[in-house]
N, C-alpha and C positions, 0 to 999 in steps of 0.2 A: 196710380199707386203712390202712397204717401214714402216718406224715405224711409221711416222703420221697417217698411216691407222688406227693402232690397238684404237687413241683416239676416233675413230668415230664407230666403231663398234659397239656397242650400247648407246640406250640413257644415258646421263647423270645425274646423280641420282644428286637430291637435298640435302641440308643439312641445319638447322636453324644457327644463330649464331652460331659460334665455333672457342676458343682461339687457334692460331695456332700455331703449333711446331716453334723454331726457328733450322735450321739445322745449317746455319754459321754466323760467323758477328755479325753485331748489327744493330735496324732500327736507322737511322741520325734520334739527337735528332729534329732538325725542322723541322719533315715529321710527322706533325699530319693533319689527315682531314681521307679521305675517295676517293677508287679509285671503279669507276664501266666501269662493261665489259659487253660488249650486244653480243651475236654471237646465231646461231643456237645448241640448245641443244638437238635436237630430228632430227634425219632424216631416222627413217622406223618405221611403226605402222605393226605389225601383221604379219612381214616377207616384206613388201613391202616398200620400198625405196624411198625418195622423187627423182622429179624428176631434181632438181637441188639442190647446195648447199641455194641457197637463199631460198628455201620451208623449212626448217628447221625452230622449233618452237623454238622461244627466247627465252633463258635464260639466265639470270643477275646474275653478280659478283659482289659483294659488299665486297672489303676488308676496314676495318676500322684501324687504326693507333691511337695510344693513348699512355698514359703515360703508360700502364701495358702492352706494347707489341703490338699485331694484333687479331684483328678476323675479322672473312669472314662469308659471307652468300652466297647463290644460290639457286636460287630460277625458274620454269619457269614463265611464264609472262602469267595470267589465261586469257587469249585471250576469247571470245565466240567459235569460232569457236573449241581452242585445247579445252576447256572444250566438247565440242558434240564429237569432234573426240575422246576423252579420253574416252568417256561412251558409244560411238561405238565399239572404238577398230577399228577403221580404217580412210582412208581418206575419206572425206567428200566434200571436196571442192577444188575449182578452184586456180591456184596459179601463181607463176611466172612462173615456169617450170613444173606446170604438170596441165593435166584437173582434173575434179570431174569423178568418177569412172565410168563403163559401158560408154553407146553409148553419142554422141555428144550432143546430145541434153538434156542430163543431166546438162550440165553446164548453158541452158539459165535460166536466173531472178536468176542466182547464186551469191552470193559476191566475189569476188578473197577473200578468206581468209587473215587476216591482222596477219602477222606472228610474227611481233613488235621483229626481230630476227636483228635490220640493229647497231642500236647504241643507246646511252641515253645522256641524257640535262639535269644535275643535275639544280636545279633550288632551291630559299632558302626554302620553303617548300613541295617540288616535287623533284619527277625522274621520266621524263618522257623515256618512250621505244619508239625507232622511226622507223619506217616503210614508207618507201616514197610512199609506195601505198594508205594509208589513215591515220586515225587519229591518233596521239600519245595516247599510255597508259599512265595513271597516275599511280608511286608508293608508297610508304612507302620509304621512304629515310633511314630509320634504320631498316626494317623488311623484304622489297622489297616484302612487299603484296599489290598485286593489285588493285586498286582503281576505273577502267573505264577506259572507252575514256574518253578526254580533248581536247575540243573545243578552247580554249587556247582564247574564248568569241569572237571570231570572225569567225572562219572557219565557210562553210558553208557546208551543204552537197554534197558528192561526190570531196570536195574538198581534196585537202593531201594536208601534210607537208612531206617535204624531213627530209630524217636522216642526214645531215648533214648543220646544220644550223650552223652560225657563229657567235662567241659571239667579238663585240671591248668592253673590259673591262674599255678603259678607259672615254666613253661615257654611259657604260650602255643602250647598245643595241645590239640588236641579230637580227640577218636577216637571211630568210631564203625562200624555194620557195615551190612551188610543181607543179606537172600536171594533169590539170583536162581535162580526155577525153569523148568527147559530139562530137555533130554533129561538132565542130570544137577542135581543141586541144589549151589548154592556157599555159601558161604558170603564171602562179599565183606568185607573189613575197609578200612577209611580212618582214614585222618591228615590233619588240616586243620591250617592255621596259623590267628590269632586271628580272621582275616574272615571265616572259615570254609569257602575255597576246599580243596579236597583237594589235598595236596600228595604222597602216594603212598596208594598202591594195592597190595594182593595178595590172591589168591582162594585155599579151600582148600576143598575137595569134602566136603562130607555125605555121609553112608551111607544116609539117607533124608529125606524131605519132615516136619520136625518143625514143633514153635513155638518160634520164638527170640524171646523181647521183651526182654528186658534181658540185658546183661554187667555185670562190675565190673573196674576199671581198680585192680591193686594193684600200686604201685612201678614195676618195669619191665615189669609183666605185666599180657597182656588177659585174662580169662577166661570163660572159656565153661560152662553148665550144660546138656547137650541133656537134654531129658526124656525119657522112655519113651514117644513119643507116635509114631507111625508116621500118616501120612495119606498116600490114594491119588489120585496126581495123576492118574490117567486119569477116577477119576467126579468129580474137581470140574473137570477141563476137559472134561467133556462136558456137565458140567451136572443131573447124576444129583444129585449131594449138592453144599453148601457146604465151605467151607472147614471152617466149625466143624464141621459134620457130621461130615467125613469122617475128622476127626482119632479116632484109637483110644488110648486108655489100656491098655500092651502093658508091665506092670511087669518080665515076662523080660529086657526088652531093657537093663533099669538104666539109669541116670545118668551120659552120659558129658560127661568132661569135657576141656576143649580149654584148652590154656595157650599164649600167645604171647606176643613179646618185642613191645614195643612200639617201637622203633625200628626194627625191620625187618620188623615184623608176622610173622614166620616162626614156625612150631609150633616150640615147645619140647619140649610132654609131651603124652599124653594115657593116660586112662584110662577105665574102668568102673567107677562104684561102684552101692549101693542105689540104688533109685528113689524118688523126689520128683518135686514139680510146683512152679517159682516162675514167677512172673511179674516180681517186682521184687528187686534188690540195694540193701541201704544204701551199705556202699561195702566198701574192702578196702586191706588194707596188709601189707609186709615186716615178719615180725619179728626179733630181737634174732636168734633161731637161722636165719634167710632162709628160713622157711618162711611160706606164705599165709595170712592170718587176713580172713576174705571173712563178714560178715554178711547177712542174707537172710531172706526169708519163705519158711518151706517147709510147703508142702502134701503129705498123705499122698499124694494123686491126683487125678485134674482134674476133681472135681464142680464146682470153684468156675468154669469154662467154661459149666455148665447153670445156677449161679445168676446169672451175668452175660448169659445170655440171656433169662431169666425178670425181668431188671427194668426192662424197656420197657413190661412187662404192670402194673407195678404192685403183683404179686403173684407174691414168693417164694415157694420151700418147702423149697430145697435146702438141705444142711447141709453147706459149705465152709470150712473154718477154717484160716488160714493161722497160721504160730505167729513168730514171732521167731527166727533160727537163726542158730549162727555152725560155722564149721566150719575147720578147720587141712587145707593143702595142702601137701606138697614139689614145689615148682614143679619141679624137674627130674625125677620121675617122674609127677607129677598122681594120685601116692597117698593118699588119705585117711588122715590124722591123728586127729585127733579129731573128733566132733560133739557139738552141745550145743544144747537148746530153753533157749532165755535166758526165753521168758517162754509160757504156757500160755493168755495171753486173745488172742482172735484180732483179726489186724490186718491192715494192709498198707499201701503207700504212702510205705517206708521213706526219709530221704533223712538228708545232713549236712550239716555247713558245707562251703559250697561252697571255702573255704581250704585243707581236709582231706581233697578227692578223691583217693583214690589212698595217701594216707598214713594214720598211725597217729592217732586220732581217742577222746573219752570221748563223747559224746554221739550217739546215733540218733533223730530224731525220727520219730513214726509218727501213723497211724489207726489208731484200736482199738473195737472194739463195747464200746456200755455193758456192764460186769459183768454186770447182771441181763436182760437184754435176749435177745429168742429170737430168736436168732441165722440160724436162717433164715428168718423174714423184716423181719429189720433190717439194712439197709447200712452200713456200717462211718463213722464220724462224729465220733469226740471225739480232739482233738490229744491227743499224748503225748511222753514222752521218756523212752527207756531210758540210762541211764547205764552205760555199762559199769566202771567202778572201782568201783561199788557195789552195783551189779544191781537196782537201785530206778526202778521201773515210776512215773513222773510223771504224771497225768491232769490235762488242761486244766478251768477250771469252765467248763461249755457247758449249758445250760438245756435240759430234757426237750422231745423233739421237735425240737430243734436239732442240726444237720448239719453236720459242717464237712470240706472238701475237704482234699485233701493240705496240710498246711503248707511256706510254704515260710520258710527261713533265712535270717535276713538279719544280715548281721555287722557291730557298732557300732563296730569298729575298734580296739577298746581288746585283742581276741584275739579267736585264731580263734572262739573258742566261747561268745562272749557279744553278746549279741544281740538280737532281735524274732522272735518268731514269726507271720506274718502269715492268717487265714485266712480264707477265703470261708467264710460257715457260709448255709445254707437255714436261717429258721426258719420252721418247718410251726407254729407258734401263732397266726401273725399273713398267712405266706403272702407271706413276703419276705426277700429276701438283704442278706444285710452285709460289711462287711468289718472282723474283729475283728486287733485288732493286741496280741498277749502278750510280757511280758519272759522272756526265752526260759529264764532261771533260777529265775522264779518262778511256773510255766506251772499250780501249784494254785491261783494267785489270781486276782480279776477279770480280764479284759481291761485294757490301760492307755486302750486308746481303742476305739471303736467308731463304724463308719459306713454312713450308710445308703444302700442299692444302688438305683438309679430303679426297676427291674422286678428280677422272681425271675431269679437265674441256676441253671440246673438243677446239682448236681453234676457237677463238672467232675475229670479226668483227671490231666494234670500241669501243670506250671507251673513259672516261672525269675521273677528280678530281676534288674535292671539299675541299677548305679548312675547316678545321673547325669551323673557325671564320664567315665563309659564310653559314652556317645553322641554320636560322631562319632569317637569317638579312631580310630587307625591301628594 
């Protein structure tokens, strides 16, 4: 068993506020706000296993920064569903990757349970938990006590919001999608203002039941990657197969892709191209000739789905490698340009400054598997940053056996791109989590600070900040 196993081993215990050790360093004096982390905190009830990592029930990290230091909270995310499953003491319900207990027909008039385990959207007086399968939870932004779903006063029912919506900071707007499956499949897009209310709405029809997790937001364009992935809605609502099951890797069908204007959310373009599999976009932007320059993690095909359900088990064996990719679009055709693998060691977890959503950007930070490390079965663990003006691959120091979660970005203010990188790492030497804080320029040296977490937090999914000065504002 590798040492990332032993963080999952059992559930994750909660903790209320608590002032955290400082072990080195010091936190940079202009790192005040607050960092949260969404991932699966639970994945077996009563000896029994979920049946992929995405069945796992969310629980939130809330570290806070202040002038006395750090404290953190973790808290799980009081779902309806984990509240019945918690007073059961077992599974109850239908999910990404597993049915509801006994025979098939247990799952019909069932809900997929809303695991709210995917990421969070601090918002000035919310945190919402995002789950692309249905509604966001509403939190407590200082106690991370659960408030409800949040209709966010437009969704409607059966409708979802995706966990990964995108904020441009400097229009004060958020866009985001989700899919709604009915006698046909839609594809649902939204525009919020900065509370993150939906301020419009427009749906546009799929040709089949695919996996949509992420878009990227470049200039005046949303964009879309559908994958080669066909799934039959009649045996996952009858309960025959899961989600994950039912889904088929179908490379004939190619990569199609969907281009919208984002003020009116209306199709621009679309196209067919080769087939890939992503799951996440770094970001994307117009260029000089107003063609689309979209970065991304691309997968030859969707084994990296059977290695994300093999690590509830503990034990990998799939061989999934996502690479670093950028690729050139003409938005008013959605014809492919160029393609290009920017880097060869596998990663994932792409993000940037969050100043440079949507626009033209030099840095990508990621997750990347150690160099020498066997890759199926090691989960992806050490900060990085790709530079794009140089093509020069940056590797965080992170100590053998040590894990660290998506990074997130946090900007010093002096420019968009200069900064902290802040991460949650597992270390399987000692069988406890931290939280390491890096200069986001000099991401081969030490940590500048380092803090210790009350209990392990398992690797966690995605994650946002908030500054200080951005809770309660209008």
């Amino acid at each position: 068993m590798k040492a990332w196993a032993k963080s999952l081993e059992k559930p994750a215990v909660e903790f209320s506020e608590t002032q955290l050790t400082l072990l080195s360093g010091k936190i940079p004096d202009g790192l005040r706000g607050s960092l949260y982390r969404n991932g699966p905190g639970r994945l077996e009830r009563d000896k029994q296993k979920v049946g992929h990592w995405f069945d796992g029930d969310g629980a939130v990290l809330a570290v806070h920064f202040h002038d006395n230091g750090a404290s953190a909270t973790y808290r799980y995310v009081q779902t309806a569903g984990y509240q019945q499953e918690s007073a059961a003491n077992q599974y109850l319900f239908p999910n990404y990757g597993m049915n509801a207990p006994g025979f098939f027909w247990n799952n019909w008039g069932k809900e997929v349970k809303n695991a709210a385990n995917t990421s969070v959207l601090a918002l000035p007086d919310k945190l919402l938990a995002l789950w692309e399968g249905g509604f966001p939870h509403k939190l407590d932004l200082q106690s991370l006590e659960t408030l409800g779903l949040d209709n966010l006063s437009r969704l409607q029912a059966k409708e979802t919001f995706s966990a990964h919506p995108k904020l441009d900071l400097s229009r004060g707007e958020i866009f985001n999608f989700g899919v709604t499956i009915g006698a046909k499949v839609s594809l649902n897009l939204y525009k919020s203002d900065s509370t993150g209310e939906i301020i419009q709405k427009n749906t546009f029809e799929l040709d089949r039941l695919s996996l949509l997790h992420d878009f990227v937001l470049a200039g005046q364009y949303l964009v879309f990657f559908v994958p080669p992935i066909k799934a039959d809605k009649l045996l996952i609502l009858l309960g025959f197969k899961t989600f994950s099951d039912a889904m088929q890797w179908q490379p004939k069908l190619g990569t199609r892709i969907l281009i919208f204007e984002r003020d009116s959310l209306e199709l621009v373009s679309e196209s067919v191209t080769d087939s890939w599999f992503q799951w996440h976009f770094a970001n994307g932007c117009v260029n000089e000739q107003g063609n689309l320059e979209i970065v991304f993690v691309r997968y030859d095909d969707f084994k990296t789905n059977q290695f994300l359900k093999e690590v509830p088990t503990g034990e990998t064996e799939t061989l999934a490698i996502g690479k670093l990719a950028s690729i050139t679009i003409n938005p008013l055709s959605a014809k492919v340009i160029n393609q290009e693998i920017l880097s060869d060691l596998s990663c994932d977890f792409p993000v940037v400054s969050p100043q440079l959503v949507g626009q033209k950007w030099q840095n990508t930070f990621l997750a990347v598997h150690r160099p020498d490390s066997d890759i199926r079965r090691e989960i992806i663990g050490l900060p990085a940053c790709y530079n794009h003006s140089t093509g020069k691959l940056t590797i965080a120091y992170l100590e053998n056996n040590c894990y660290g979660s998506e990074s997130i970005f946090v900007c010093d203010g002096l420019s968009p791109e200069t900064g902290w990188l802040i991460v949650v790492v597992y270390d399987g030497n000692n069988h406890s989590s931290q939280v390491r804080i890096y200069d986001s320029q000099q991401l081969g040296k030490e940590p500048l600070c380092c803090l210790q977490l009350p209990s392990v937090i398992p690797p966690s999914f995605h994650g946002t900040w908030q500054e200080k000065s951005e809770k309660g504002a209008i």
